[in-house]
N, C-alpha and C positions, 0 to 999 in steps of 0.2 A: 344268714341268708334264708328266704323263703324256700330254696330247696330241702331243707335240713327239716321244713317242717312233714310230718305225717298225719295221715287222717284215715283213723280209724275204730272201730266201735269198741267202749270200753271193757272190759273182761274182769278184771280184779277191785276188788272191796279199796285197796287203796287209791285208787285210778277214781272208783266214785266221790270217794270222801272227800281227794283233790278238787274236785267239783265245788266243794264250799268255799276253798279261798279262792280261785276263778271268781266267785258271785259278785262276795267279799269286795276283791278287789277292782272290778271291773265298773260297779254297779254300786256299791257304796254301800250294802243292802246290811240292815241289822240282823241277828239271827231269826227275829220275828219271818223275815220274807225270806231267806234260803231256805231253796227247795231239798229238804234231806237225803243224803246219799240211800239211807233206805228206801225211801220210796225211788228214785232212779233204777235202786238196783231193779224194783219188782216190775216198773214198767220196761225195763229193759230184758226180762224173761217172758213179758207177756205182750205183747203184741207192740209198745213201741220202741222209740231208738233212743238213746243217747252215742253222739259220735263225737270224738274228742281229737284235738288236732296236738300234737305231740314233738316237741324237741327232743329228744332222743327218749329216755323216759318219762320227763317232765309233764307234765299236763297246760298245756296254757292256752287253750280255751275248747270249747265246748257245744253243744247244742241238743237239747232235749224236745222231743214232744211226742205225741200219742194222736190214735186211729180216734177220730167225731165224730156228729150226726147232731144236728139238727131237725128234732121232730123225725117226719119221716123222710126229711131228701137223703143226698146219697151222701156215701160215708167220703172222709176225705181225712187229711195230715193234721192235726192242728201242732205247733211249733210255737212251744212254751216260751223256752226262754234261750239265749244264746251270750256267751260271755268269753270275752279273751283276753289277756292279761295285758295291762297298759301297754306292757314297754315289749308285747309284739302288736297292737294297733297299728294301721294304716300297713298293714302287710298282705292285704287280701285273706287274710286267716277266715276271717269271716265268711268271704265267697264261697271258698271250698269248700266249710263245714255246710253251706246253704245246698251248694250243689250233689254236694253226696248225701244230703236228705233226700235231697230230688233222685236220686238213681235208685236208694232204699226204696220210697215209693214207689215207682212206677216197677219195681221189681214184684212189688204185692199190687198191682191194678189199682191203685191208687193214683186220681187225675188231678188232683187239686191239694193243694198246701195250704192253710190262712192261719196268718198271724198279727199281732196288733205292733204296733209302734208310737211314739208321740210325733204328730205330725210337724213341730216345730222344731225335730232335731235333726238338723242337715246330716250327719254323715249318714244316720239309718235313712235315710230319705233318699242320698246317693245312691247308697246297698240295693233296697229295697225293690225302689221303680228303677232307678236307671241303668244299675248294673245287673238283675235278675228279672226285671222288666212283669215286677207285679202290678197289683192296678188294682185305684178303689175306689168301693162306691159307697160304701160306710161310714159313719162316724160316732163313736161310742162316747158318751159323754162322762167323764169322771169315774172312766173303768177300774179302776183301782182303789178307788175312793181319796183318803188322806196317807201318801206315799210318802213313808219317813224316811227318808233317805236324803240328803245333800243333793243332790240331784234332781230330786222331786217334789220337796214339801213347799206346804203352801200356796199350792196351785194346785185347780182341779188337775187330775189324771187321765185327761181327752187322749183316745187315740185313734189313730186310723185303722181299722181292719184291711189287712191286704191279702187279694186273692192270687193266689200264685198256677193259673194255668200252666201244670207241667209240658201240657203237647200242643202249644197255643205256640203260631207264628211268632210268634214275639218274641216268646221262650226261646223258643229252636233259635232265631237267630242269633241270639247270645251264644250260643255253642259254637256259632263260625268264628273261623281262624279269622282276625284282623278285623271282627266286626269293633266296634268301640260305642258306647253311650251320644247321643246329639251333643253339639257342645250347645253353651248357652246361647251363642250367636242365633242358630238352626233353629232352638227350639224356640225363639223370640219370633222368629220367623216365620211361624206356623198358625200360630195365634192370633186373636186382636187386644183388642185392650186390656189391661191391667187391673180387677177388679176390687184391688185397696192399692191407693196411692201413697209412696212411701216419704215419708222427709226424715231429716233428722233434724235434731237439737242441738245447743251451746256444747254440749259434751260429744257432738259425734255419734250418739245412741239413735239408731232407728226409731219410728214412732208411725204406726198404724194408721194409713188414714179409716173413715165408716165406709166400709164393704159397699159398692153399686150392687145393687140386687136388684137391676133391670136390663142385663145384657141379655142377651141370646144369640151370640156369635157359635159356630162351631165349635170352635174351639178359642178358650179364655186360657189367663193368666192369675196366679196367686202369689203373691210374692211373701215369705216368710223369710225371720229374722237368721241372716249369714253367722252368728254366736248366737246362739238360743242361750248355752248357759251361762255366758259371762254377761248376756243382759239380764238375765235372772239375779245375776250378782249383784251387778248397778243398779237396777232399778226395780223390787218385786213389781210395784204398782202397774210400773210402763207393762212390766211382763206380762202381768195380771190382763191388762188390755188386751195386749195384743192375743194371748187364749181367748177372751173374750170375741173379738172382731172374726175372727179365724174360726171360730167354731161357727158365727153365725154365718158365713161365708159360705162354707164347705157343707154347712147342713140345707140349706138352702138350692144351692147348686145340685148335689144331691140326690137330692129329691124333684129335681127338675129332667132328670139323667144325666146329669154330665157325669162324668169316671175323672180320675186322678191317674193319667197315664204317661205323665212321663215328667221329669225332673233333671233341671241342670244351673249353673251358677252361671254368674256372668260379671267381669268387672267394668262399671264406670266410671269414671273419674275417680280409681284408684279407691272404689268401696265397692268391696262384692255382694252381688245381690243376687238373693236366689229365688228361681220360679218354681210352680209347678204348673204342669200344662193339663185343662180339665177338658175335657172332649164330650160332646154330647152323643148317648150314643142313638144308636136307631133303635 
């Protein structure tokens, strides 16, 4: 039961070390890309957090990052990496470890959180915007460069940077009792048109339509793939596209002001399809 779970900052050398199979396992990651319990230890003595969420002593997942700056703007969270062990997935493990960074900060006057994601992966996409209610206006191309991991190779390493206003309306609301995420219905409903037209194939596989990149509504729609990884199984090339289309979408838009604010699924005729909702701002 998720009440048995704890969350709290890690303390002992074995606690961090725990932290490499969390990665391991979560993330697929060779020892090339595990971030080493020594270094956790030392930013965890020096100005940032690692906070780890706990079955009684067990470790099953986690979330690391450290105090930034940008040039000369102002200092802010950045939030490395974060990992929880398969078989407690879909248990909100994730939120919590999200939220109690959020109180870490704002306990040291720190206003803002930014972290990157790939933007084709529905559940961080869920997490991210709709249940912590971040928002983007970035798009980092092939941030990682060639990501050897199952999970990631052979496709650029596109992600989205997301900005997580800790005392931003948005924010706050998430804290109320019995608030809930838009469902897909709501969020279709705010929108106008869809700016890749979706079909699919003989097999059932989604397929990208070319991006309109001559809207100007308020607020548009993105529709990305409901299995990012098991189309990446079926099909690299389809995948390969669909990064392809979707970067030039979201750079474009962009750069025009629209933001990436908000995020939900929706099923039709018994295939789910997910949005993102891009809002222009002022």
């Amino acid at each position: 039961m998720e009440d048995s779970i704890s969350i709290r900052l890690l303390a002992t050398l074995a606690e961090f070390q725990a932290c490499h199979d969390v990665q391991k396992a979560a993330w697929q990651f060779p020892d090339l890309l595990i971030i080493p319990y020594t270094q956790l230890v030392t930013v965890q003595q020096h100005g940032g957090l690692v906070v780890g969420a706990f079955d009684g002593s067990e470790l099953v997942g986690f979330v690391y990052g450290f105090v930034g700056r940008q040039g000369t703007g102002p200092i802010y969270f950045f939030s490395q990496r974060m990992g929880v062990l398969p078989a407690y997935q879909g248990r909100g493990i994730g939120e919590r470890l999200k939220w109690a960074q959020r109180a870490w900060a704002i306990e040291r006057d720190l206003a803002r959180i930014i972290w990157t994601y790939d933007p084709l992966e529905s559940p961080n996409a869920w997490l991210n915007i709709a249940k912590l209610g971040g928002v983007v206006r970035h798009y980092e191309r092939d941030f990682y460069g060639d990501h050897d991991t199952p999970l990631h190779r052979q496709l650029p390493s596109d992600r989205f940077l997301v900005e997580w206003d800790l005392h931003s309306a948005r924010v706050q609301a998430r804290l109320e009792v019995g608030w809930s995420p838009p469902t897909g219905d709501e969020l279709l409903a705010l929108a106008g048109p869809a700016l890749n037209a979706v079909t699919w194939d003989e097999r059932g596989v989604p397929v990208c339509g070319v991006p309109n990149l001559a809207l100007d509504d308020p607020a548009l729609l993105a529709e990305v793939p409901a299995q990012w990884q098991a189309l990446r199984q079926i099909d690299l090339t389809l995948a390969a596209d669909w990064r392809s289309k979707t970067r030039t979408l979201f750079e474009h838009y962009f750069a025009l002001g629209y933001a990436v604010t908000g995020y939900a699924g929706h099923v039709v005729g018994g295939r789910r399809r997910n949005f993102y909702l891009l809002e222009l701002e002022a």
